[in-house]
Each structure stands twice: as structure tokens, then as C-alpha cells.
Backbone bond lengths (Angstrom), bond angles and torsions (degrees), N, CA, C in turn:
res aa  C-N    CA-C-N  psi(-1)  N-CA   C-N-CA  omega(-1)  CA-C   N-CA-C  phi
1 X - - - 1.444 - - 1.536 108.95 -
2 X 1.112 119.99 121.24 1.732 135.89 157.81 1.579 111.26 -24.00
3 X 0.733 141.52 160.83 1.814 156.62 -164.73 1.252 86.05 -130.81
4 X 1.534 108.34 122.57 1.486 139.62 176.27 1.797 99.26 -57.43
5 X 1.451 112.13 176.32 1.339 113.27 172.15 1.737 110.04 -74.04
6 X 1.116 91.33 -47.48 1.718 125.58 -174.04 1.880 88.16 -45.48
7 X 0.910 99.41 -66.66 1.757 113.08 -170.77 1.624 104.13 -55.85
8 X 1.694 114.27 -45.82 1.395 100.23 -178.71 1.267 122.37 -79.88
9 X 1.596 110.60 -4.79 1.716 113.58 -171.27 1.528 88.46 -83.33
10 X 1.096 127.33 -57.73 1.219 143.50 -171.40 1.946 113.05 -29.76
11 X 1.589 102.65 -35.97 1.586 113.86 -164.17 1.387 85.10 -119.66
12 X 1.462 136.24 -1.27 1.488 113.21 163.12 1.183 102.52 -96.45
13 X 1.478 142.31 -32.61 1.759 128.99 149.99 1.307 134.17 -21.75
14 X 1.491 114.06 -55.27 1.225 132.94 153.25 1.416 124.69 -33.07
15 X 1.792 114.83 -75.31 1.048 120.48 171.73 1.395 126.23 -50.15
16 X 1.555 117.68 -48.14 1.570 127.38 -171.33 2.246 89.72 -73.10
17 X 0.753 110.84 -29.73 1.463 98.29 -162.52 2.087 105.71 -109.36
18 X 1.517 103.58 24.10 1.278 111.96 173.39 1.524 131.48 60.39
19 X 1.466 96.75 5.41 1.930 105.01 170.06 1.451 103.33 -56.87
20 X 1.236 104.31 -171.17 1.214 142.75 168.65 1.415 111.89 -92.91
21 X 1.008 123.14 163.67 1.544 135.71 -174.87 2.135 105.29 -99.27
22 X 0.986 116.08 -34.16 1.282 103.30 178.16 1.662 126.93 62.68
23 X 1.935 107.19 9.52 1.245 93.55 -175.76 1.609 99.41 -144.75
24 X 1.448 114.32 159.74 1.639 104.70 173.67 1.661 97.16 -110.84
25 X 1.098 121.95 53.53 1.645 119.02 173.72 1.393 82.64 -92.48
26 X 1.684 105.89 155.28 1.345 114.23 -178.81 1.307 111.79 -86.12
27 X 2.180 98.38 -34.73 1.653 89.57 179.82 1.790 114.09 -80.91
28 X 0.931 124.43 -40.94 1.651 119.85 151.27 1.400 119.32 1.53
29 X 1.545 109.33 -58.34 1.394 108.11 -137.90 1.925 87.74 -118.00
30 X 1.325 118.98 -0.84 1.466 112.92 173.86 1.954 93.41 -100.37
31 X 1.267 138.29 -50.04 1.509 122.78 157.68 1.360 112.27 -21.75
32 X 1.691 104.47 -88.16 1.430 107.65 174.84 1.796 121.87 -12.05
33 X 1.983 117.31 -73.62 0.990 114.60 172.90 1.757 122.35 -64.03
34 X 1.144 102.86 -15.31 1.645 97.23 169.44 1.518 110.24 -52.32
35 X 1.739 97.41 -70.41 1.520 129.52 -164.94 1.716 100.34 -31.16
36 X 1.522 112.53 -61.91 1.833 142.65 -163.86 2.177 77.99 -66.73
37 X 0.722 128.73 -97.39 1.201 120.28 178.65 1.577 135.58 -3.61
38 X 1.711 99.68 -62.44 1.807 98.75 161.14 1.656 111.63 -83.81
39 X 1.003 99.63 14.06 1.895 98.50 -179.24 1.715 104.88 -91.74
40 X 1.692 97.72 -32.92 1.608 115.20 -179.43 1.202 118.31 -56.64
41 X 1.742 91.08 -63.55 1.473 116.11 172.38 1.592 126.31 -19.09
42 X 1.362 90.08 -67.54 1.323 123.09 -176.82 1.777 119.19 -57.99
43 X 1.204 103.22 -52.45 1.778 111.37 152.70 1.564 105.44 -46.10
44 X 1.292 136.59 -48.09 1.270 123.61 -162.86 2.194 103.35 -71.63
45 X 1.240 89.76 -49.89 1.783 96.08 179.93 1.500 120.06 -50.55
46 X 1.286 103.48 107.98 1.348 107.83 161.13 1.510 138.46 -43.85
47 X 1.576 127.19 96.53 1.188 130.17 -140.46 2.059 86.21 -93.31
48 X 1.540 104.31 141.45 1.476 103.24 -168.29 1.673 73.86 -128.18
49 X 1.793 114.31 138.16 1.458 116.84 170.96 1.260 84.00 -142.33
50 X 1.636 104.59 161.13 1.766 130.29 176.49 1.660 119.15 35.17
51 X 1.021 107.35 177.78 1.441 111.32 -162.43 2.029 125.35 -58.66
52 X 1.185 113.40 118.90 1.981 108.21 -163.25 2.082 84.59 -62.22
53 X 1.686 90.23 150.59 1.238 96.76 177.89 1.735 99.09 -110.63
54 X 1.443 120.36 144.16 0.940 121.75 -169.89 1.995 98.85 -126.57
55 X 0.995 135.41 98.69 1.488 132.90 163.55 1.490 129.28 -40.71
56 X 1.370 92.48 -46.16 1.471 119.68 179.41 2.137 103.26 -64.03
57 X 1.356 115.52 106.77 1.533 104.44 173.59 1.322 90.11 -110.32
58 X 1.343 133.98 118.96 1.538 139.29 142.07 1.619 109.56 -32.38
59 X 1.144 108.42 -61.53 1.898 106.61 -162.31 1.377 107.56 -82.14
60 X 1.505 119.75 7.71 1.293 94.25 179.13 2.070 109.61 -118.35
61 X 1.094 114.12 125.42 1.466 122.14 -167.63 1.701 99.01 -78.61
62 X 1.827 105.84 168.82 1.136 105.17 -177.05 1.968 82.96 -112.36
């Protein structure tokens, strides 16, 4: 059986906010370790935002 919405909001709270899971359902607790997994992931990736600044201008002379 599928994991309700109710059920998955419930174990992405958990996960995003570092609880514990509190359950021995199998499907529960393989979401859960998915969820903790791309949460990991994601800490490891180097997050790149707005424009790279470069000092160095080639085309422009002194």
C-alpha cells in the first residue's frame, strides 16, 4: 500500500528537522532513509548563486 500524503508530510518533518522516525513500517522507514539521503547529498554539492566575480579583465589595458 502507497503512504498517504498525511503519512509522507509527517516523515518529511522528521527527516528535514532531524527526529527520529518512531516507526518499524518498512515503507515509512525506506522514504524516511531516502529523504536523510538526498538531504546528505545535497550538503555535499557545492551550491553556486548569482553572477562569478572575476578581478582579472583580459581586455582591459592600463
Amino acid at each position: 500500500m502507497a503512504l498517504s500524503s498525511y503519512r509522507m508530510h509527517r516523515i518529511y518533518l522528521a527527516a528535514t528537522m532531524g527526529y527520529g522516525l518512531g516507526s518499524d513500517d518498512p515503507e515509512e522507514l525506506a522514504y524516511y532513509k531516502k529523504l536523510r539521503k538526498e538531504m546528505d547529498d545535497m550538503k555535499k554539492d557545492a551550491v553556486k548563486k548569482g553572477i562569478p566575480l572575476t578581478w582579472d579583465n583580459p581586455g582591459e589595458k592600463d
